[in-house]
C-alpha positions as CSV (number, residue, x, y, z in Angstrom):
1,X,12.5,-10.9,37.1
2,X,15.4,-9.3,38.5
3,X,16.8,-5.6,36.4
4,X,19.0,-6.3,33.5
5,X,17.3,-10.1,32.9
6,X,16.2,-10.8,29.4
7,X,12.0,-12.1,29.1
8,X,12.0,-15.4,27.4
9,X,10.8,-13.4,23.7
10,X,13.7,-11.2,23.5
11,X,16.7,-14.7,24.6
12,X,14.6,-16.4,21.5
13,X,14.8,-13.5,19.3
14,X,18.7,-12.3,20.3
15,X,19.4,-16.0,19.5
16,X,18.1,-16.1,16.1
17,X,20.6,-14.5,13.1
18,X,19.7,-11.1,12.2
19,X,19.3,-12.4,8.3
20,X,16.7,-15.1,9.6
21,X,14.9,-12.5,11.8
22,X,14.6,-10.4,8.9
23,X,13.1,-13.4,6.6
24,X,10.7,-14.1,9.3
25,X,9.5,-10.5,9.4
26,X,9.2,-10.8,5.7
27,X,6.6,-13.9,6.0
28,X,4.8,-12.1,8.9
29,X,4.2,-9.0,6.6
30,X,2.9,-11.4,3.9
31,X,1.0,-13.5,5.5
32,X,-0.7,-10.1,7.1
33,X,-1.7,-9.0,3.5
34,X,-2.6,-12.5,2.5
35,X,-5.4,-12.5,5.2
36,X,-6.4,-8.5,4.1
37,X,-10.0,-8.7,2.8
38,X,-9.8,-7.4,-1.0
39,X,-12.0,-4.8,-2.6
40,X,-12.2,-7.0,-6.1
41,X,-14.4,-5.5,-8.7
42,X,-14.8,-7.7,-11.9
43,X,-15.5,-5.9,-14.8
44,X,-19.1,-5.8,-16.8
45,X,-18.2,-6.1,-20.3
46,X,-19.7,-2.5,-22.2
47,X,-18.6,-1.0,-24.8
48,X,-16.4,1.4,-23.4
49,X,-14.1,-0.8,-21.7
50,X,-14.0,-3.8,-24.3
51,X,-11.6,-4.0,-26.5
52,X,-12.1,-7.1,-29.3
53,X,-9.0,-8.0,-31.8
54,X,-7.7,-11.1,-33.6
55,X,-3.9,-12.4,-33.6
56,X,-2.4,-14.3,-36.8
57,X,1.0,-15.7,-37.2
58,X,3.2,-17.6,-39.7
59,X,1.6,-17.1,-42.9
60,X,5.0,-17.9,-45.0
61,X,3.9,-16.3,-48.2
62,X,6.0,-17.7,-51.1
63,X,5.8,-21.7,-49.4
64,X,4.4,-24.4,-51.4
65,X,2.5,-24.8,-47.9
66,X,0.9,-21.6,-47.6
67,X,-2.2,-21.8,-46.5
68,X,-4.1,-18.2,-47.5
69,X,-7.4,-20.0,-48.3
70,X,-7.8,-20.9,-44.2
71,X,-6.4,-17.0,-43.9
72,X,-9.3,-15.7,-46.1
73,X,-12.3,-17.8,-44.3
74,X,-10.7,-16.1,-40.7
75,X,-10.8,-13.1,-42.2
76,X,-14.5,-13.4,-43.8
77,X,-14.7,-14.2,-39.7
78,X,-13.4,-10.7,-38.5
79,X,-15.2,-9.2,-41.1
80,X,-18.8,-10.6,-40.1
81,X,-18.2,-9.7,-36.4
82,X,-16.5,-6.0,-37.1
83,X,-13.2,-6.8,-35.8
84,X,-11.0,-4.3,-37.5
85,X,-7.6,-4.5,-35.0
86,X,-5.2,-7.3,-36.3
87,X,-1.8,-8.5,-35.2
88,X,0.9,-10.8,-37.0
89,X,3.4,-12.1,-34.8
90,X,5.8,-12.6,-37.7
91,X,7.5,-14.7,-40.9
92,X,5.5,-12.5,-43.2
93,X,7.1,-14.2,-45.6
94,X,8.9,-17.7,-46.1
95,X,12.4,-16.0,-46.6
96,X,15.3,-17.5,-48.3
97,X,17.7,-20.3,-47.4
98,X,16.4,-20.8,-43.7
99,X,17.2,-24.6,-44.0
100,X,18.8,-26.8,-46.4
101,X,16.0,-27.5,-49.1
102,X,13.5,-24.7,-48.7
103,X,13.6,-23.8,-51.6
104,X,11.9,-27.3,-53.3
105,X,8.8,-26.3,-50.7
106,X,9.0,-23.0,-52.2
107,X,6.6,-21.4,-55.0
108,X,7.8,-18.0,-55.5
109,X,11.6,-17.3,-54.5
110,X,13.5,-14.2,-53.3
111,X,11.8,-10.9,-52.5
112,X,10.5,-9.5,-55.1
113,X,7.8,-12.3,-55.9
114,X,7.0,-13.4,-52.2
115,X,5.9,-9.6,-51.7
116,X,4.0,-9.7,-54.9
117,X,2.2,-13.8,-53.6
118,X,1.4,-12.0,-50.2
119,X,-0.3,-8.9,-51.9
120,X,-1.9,-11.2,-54.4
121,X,-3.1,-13.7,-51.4
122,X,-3.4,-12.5,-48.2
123,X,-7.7,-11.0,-47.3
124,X,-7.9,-7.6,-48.2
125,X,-7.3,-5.3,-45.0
126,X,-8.6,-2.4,-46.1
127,X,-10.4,-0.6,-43.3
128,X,-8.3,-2.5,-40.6
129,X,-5.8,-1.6,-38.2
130,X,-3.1,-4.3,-39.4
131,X,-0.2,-4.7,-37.2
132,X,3.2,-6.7,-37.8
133,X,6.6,-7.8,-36.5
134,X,9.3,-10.1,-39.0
135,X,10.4,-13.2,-38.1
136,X,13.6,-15.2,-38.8
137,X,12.1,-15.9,-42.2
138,X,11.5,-12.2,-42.9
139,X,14.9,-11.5,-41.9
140,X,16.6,-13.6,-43.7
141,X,16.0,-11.2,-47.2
142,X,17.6,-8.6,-44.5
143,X,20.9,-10.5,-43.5
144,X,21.6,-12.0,-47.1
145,X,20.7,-8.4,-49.5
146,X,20.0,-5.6,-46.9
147,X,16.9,-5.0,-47.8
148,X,14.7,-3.8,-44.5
149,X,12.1,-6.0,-45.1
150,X,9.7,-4.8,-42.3
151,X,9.8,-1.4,-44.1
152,X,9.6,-2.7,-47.3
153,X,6.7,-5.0,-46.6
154,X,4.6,-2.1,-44.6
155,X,5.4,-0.2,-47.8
156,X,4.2,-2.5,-50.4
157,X,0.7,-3.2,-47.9
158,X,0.1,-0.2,-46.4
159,X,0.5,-2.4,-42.3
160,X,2.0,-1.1,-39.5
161,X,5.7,-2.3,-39.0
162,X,6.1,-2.4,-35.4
163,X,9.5,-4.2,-34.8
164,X,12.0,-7.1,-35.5
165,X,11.1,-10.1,-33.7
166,X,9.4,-8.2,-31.0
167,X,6.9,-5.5,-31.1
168,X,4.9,-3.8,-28.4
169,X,1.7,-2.2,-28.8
170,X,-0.5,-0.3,-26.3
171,X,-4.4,-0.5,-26.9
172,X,-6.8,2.3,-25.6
173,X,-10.2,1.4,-24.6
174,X,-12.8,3.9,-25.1
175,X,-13.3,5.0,-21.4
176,X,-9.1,5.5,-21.4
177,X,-8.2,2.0,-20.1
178,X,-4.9,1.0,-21.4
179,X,-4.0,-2.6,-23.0
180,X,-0.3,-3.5,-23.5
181,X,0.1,-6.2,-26.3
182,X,3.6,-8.0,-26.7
183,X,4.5,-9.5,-30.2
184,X,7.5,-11.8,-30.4
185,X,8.9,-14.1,-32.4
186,X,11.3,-16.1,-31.0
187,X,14.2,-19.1,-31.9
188,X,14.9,-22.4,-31.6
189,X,12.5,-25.3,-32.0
190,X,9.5,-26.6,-30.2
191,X,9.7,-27.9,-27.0
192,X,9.0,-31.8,-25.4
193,X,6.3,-29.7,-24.1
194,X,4.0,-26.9,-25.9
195,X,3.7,-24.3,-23.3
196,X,7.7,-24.9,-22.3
197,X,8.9,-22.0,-24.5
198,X,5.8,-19.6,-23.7
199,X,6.8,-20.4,-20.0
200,X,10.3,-19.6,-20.5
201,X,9.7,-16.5,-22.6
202,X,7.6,-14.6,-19.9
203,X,10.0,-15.8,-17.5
204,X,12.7,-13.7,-18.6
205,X,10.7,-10.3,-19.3
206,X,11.8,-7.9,-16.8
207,X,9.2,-7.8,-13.8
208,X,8.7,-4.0,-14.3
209,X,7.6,-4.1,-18.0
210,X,5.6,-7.3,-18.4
211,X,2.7,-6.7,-20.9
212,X,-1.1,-7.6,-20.1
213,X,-0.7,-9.9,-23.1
214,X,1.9,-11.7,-25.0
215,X,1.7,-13.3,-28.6
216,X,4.3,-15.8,-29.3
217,X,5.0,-16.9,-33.2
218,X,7.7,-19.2,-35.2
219,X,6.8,-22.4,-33.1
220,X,3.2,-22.9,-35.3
221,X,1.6,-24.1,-32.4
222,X,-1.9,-22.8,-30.4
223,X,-1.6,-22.5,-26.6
224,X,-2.9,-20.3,-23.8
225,X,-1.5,-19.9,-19.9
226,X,-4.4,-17.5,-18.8
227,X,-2.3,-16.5,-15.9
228,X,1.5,-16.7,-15.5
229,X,3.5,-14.0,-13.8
230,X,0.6,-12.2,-14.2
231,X,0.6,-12.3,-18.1
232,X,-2.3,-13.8,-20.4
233,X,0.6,-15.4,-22.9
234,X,-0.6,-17.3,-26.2
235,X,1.1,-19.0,-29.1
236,X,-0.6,-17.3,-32.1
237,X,-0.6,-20.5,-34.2
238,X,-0.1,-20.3,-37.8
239,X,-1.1,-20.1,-41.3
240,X,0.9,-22.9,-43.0
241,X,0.5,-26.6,-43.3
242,X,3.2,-28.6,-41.9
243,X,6.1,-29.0,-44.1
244,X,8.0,-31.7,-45.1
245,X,11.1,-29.8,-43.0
246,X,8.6,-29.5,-39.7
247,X,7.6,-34.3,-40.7
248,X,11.1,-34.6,-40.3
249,X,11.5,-33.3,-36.6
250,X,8.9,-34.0,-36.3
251,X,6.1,-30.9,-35.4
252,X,2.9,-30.4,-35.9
253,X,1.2,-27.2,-37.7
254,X,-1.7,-25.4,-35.7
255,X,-3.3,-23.8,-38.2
256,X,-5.7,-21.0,-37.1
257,X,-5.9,-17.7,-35.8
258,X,-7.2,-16.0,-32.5
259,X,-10.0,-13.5,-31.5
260,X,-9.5,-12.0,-28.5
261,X,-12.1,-10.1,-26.4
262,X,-10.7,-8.3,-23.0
263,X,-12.4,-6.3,-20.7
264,X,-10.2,-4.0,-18.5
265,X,-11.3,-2.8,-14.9
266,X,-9.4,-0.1,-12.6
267,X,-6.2,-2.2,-12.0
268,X,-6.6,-1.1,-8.6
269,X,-9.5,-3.6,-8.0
270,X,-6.7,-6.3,-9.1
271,X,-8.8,-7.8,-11.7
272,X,-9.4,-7.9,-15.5
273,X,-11.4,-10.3,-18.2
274,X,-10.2,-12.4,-21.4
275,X,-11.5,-14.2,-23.4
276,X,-10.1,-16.0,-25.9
277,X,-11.6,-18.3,-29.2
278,X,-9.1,-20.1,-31.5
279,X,-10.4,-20.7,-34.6
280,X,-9.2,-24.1,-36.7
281,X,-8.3,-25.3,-39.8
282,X,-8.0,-29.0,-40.3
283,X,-6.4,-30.9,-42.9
284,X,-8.6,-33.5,-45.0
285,X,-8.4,-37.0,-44.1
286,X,-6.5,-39.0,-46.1
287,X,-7.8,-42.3,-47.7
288,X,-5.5,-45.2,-48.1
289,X,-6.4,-48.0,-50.5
């Protein structure tokens, strides 16, 4: 090859864009940490690094649809198996003029007596870490007489407020393992598909500050993607028949809550463990003569 000639490598690579180059180089460097051998360590479940909790949503208290009798057996659950962390991913309460009619599915009306139906209804919590955000139906004693219902609820129940529509709470294992847990409560109707609006949801959480779970209310419905974008996301489900608002959309009720069991490993080993258990309420079968 005579001085100054090019090698075949270096024409094909001076031919190529710089941009393309540079994607190629990109794929190389992945596909060379794809093919890396990883140090995975799964982790055994002790009692150190478990952490067990249950999730609730929707419980509507003031709607002739209510459903604090199903609330009370889950609870009797938690109870039995010492599970004293508890999460509600919002509408507390069935709230005031959310939809034309609401309030001829409505037992107790305005603030004052839905406070007084959930503190008369809901499963005693004493001894539990009890954990909240408000929903649309919460807010809507906020937006119509300014009344900071998240406050005023925590004040009247003695829970932990933790935000409007979303709330973020970080778990602690006993060995110092750290669990972030995202509550949100969200707008608009169900999806064609259930596990649309979880997908789109997680989608839009910034890649930097994605929790290790995500508990989704306001759509009734129970769902679980074990793994997208690298979040466990679940719809929490609810604590209210279906109304005669949710027949005409038509949507169904899930009603039930969730006990959760994770066990965290060194998130350098790239691995964790969930478990998950939904627990049912069905209606009774009609008879038709």
């Amino acid at each position: 090859m005579k001085k100054g000639e090019l090698t075949l490598e270096e024409a094909q690579r001076q031919s190529v864009p710089k941009e393309t180059q540079k994607q190629i180089e990109a794929l190389q460097t992945a596909l060379n940490r794809m093919q890396e051998a990883r140090h995975y360590i799964v982790p055994v479940k002790t009692k150190g690094n478990t952490l067990r909790f249950a999730v609730i949503s929707d419980t509507h208290a003031g709607s002739l649809y209510e459903r604090f009798d199903a609330l009370e057996s889950f609870f009797d659950i938690l109870r039995h198996e010492k599970i004293i962390d508890v999460y509600h991913a919002g509408d507390v309460l069935d709230g005031n003029k959310i939809y034309r009619g609401q309030e001829y599915e409505q037992h107790a009306h305005g603030v004052r007596r839905q406070l007084r139906t959930l503190k008369e209804k809901h499963p005693d919590t004493t001894g539990m870490n009890y954990r909240f955000i408000t929903g649309n139906h919460d807010y809507s004693f906020d937006r119509q007489v300014d009344v900071g219902i998240g406050e005023k609820i925590a004040e009247e129940t003695g829970w932990q407020y933790v935000g409007r529509d979303v709330g973020w709470v970080e778990m602690v294992t006993e060995d110092g393992h750290r669990l972030n847990v995202g509550l949100y409560h969200p707008d608009g109707g169900t999806a064609y598909a259930i596990s649309y609006k979880s997908q789109k949801l997680v989608e839009q959480i910034p890649g930097g500050r994605k929790p290790d779970l995500v508990f989704i209310g306001h759509y009734h419905k129970a769902d679980w993607l074990p793994r997208y974008r690298n979040v466990n996301c679940f719809q929490a489900g609810c604590f209210q028949s279906q109304t005669l608002y949710m027949a005409r959309k038509p949507t169904d009720a899930h009603v039930g809550g969730w006990i959760i069991e994770a066990a965290l490993g060194d998130r350098e080993h790239l691995t964790a463990r969930v478990k998950a258990e939904f627990i049912s309420f069905y209606e009774p079968e009609e008879t038709h003569e």
